[in-house]
N, C-alpha and C positions, 0 to 999 in steps of 0.2 A: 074346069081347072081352078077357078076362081072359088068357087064353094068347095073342092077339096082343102084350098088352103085356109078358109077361113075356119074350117071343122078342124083343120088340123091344129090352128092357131088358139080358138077357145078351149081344144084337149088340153095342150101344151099349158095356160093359162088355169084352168082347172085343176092340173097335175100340178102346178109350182101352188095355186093358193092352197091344195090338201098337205102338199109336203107343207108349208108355210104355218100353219092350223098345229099340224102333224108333232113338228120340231118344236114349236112353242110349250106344248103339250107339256113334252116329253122333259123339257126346259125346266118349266114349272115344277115338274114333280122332282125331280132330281133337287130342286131346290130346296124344295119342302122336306125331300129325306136329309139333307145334310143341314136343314136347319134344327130338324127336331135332334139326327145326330148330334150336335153342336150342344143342345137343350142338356139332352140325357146327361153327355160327357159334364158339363158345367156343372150340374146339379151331384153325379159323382163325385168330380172332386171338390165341391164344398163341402160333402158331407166324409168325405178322407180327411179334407183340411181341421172340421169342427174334431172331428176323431183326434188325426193328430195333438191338437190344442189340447184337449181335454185328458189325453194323456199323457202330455207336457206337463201341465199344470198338476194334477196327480201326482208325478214325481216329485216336481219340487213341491210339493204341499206335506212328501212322506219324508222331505230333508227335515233333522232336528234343527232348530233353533242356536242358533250359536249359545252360547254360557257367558256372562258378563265378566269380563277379567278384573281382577281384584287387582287393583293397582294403588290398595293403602300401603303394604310395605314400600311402594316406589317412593311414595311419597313422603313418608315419612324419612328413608334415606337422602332425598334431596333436601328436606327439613335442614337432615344432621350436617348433610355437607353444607349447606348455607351459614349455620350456625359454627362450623370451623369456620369455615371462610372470614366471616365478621370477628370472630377472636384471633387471628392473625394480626401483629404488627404491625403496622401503615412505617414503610421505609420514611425512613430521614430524607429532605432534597439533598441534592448532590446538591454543592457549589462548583460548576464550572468556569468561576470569572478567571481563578491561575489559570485553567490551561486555553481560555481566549485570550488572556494576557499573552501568554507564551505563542500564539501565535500568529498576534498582531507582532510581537517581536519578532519571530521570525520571520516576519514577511515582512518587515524592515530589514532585517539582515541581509535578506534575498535581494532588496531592491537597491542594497548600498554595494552592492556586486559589483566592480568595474568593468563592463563589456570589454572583453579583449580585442586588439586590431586586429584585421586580417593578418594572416599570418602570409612572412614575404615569398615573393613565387621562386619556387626553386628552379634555376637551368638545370635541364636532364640531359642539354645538347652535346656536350664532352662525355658524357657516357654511353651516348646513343651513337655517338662515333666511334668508339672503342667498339661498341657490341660489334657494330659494322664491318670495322676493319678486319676485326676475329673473325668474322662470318664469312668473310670474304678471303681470310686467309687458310680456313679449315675448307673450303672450295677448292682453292687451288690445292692439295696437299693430291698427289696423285692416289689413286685407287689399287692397291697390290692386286696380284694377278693371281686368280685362285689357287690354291697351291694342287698340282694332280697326287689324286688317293695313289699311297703309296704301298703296293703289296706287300704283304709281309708273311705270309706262307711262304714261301722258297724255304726262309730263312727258321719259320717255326718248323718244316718241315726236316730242317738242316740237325736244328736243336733238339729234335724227339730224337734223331737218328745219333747225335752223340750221346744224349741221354741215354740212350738203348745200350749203345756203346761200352760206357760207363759202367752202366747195371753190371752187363754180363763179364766186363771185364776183371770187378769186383768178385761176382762169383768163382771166375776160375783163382785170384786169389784167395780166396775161403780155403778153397780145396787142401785137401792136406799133401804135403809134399812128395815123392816119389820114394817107394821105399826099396830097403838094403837091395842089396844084389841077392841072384837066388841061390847062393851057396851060402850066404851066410844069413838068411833067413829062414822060420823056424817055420813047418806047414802048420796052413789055416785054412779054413773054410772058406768056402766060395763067400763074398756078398751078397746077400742080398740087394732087392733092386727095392734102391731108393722110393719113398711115396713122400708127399706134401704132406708135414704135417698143421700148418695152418691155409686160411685161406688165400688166395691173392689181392694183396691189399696195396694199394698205392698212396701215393703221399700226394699226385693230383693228379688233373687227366693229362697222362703224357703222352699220351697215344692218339690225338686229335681230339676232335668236338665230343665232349662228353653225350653219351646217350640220355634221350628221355626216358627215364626209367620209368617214370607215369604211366606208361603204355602198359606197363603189367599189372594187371586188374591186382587190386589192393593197396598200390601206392600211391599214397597221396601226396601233394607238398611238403610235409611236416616230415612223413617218411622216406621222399626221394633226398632230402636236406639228409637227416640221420644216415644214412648209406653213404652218403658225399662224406658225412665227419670221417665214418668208420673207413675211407679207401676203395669205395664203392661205386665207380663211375659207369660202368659198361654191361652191356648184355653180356657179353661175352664173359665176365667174370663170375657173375650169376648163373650163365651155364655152366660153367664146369664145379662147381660147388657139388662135392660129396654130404655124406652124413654126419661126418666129423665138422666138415665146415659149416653146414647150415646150425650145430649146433652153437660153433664159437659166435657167428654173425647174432645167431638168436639169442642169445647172450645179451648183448649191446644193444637191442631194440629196445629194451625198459616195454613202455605199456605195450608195446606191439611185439610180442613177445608171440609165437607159434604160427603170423602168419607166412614164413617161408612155406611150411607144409601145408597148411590150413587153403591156401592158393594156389599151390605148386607154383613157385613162381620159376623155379626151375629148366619146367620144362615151358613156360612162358618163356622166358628169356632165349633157351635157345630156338626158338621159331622166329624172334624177332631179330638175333643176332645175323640172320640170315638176309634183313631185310639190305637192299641197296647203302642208304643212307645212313646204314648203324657203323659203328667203328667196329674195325678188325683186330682181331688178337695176333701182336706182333710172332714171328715166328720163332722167336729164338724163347720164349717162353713156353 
């Protein structure tokens, strides 16, 4: 047992100094290739580096020589300007002793200045009592009691309806009076039935809230305003407009002159006449 383990022990010992020997070796040479590596590369780029230099030099050796700048004209113009210069006038001294005079005087003047006294403290206390009392009097003054908004529809509603009134009452006196009896009147034609021959124009909106005439594509401010001059408040009046009538209104538009037709606003208006919130056309019209 004893002699197994010491054969085993000098293997074991033999085996570590050949690996030991082995690695050294191997150490060694790895050294010696990266040193002569190291060599090669060195001796490369010095001879890249003389390269480069050498071509450096080269270049700038095939740059020309600068040219000497001729700077006699310079010099002879600073000549000439030197020689104005010295023929130039040499000014006269001022005398400034008058105006150190004058103001060593005034600053006597200044100094014979009498400092004025304080000036005496005014009492603010009687006015400050007055503001007071006002202050305390415009306090006391009771507060009125808001006054309740007072409706006046009933009343505008009262006022269309005599207005209406009014109109139509007018018209049945327009009418012409009642004629002869029929034995002593002479036969005539039936009448004809009445048409309008202008539009319906009013003199302002009598008939409630004037409509937004805006809503009819083509009118804008400038031309909802121009329809108000002309008696123009309502959808409803713009629907019932013939060809004779859009001609008279067209008339009175100046630059805006063909867009009744141009927009139909015609048949605009009465779709919107229909809406809730639009004003209605009184009945007896």
């Amino acid at each position: 047992m004893i002699y197994l383990l010491v054969k085993y022990s000098l293997l074991f010992l033999l085996a570590a100094a050949l690996g030991f020997v082995l690695g050294w070796w191997l150490s060694r040479r790895k050294i010696e290739d990266v040193t002569e590596s190291y060599e090669d590369m060195r001796k490369s780029n010095a001879r890249t580096e003389e390269q480069n230099w050498e071509r450096l030099w080269g270049h700038l050796r095939a740059i020309p020589e600068p040219k000497e700048t001729d700077l006699a004209g310079v010099y002879e113009r600073l000549e000439g300007v030197m020689v104005s210069i010295s023929r130039l006038p040499k000014p006269e001294p001022v005398n400034l002793k008058p105006v150190v005079d004058n103001l060593h005087k005034l600053e006597k003047d200044i100094k014979s200045i009498p400092v004025p006294a304080a000036p005496p403290r005014v009492d603010f206390s009687p006015l400050t009592g007055k503001i007071e009392a006002l202050q305390a009097a415009v306090r006391s003054i009771p507060r009125p009691e808001p006054q309740r908004e007072v409706d006046f529809r009933p009343i505008e509603h009262r006022l269309e309806a005599i207005e209406t009134e009014v109109g139509s009452l007018g018209k049945r006196l327009e009418r012409p009076a009642s004629v002869a009896p029929a034995s002593h009147r002479e036969p005539r034609e039936a009448p004809a039935k009445v048409s309008r021959e202008e539009p319906r124009i009013l003199n302002a909106a009598l008939y409630g809230n004037k409509d937004n005439l805006k809503l009819i594509r083509g009118i804008g401010p400038k031309l909802e305003n121009l329809l108000n001059e002309n008696g123009v408040y309502y959808f409803w009046q713009v629907a019932e407009w013939n060809d004779r009538d859009i001609d008279i209104i067209d008339e009175r538009l100046d630059v805006f002159k063909g867009r009744i037709g141009r927009d139909n606003w015609v048949r605009q208006a009465d779709r919107l006449r229909r809406d809730p919130e639009a004003a209605r056309m009184p009945a007896d019209l």
